[in-house]
C-alpha positions as CSV (number, residue, x, y, z in Angstrom):
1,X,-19.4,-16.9,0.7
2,X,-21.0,-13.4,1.0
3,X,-19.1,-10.4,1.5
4,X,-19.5,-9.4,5.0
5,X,-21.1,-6.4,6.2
6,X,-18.8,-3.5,7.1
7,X,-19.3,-1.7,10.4
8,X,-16.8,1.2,12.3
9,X,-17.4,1.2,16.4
10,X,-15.6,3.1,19.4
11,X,-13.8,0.8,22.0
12,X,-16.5,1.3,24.6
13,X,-18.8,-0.6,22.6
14,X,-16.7,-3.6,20.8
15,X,-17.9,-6.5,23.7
16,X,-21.4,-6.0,22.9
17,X,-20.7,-5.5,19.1
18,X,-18.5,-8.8,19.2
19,X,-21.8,-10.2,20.4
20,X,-24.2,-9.2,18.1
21,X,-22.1,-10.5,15.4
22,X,-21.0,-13.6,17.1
23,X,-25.1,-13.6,16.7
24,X,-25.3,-12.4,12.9
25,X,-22.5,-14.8,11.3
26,X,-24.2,-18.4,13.4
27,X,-21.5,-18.4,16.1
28,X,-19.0,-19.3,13.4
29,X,-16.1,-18.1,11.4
30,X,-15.9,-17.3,8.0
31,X,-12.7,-18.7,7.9
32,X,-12.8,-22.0,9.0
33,X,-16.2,-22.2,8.7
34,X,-15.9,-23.9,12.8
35,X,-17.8,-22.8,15.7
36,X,-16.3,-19.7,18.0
37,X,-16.4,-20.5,21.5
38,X,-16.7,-16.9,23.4
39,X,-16.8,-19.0,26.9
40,X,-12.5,-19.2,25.8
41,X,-11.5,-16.2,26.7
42,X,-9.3,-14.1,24.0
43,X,-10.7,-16.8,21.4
44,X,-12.8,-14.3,19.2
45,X,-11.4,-11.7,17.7
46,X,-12.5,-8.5,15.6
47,X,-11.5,-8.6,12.3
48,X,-11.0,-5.0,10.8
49,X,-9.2,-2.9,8.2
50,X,-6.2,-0.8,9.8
51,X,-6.6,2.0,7.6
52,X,-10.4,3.0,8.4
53,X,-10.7,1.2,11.4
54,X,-14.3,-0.3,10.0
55,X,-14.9,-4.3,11.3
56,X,-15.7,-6.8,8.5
57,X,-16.5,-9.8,11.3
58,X,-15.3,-11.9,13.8
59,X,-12.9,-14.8,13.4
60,X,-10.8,-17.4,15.8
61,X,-7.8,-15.5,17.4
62,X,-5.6,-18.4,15.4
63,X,-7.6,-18.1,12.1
64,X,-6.5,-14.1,12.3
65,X,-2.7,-15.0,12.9
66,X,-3.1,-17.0,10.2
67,X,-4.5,-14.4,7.5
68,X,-2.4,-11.8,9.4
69,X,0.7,-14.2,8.5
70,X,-0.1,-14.8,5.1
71,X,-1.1,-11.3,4.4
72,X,2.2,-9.6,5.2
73,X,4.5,-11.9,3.9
């Protein structure tokens, strides 16, 4: 898998940004490499690095409490 691309937005722009990479990555997260439904409300989430605030992608809201999990324990 390809390293994503790294972005940094303000707030007032993250819907539309979810969008456009909700677009870029085929509608589906890298990963479980299944199909993100943004009609679910809360079911996409940004995934980004806490300490520059930059987005590396979207993911399933349960796929990121999942690596989230993982990467703090």
């Amino acid at each position: 898998m390809t390293q994503p691309a790294i972005y940094k937005i303000p707030r007032s722009q993250q819907r539309t940004f979810l969008l456009k990479l909700h677009k870029e990555q085929g509608g589906i997260c890298p990963l479980c490499d299944k199909r993100i439904d943004l009609a679910e409300k809360g079911a996409a989430v940004m995934d980004h690095c806490h300490e520059s605030g930059q987005v590396r992608g979207i993911l399933h809201r349960s796929c990121k409490d999942r690596k989230s999990t993982r990467l703090n324990s």
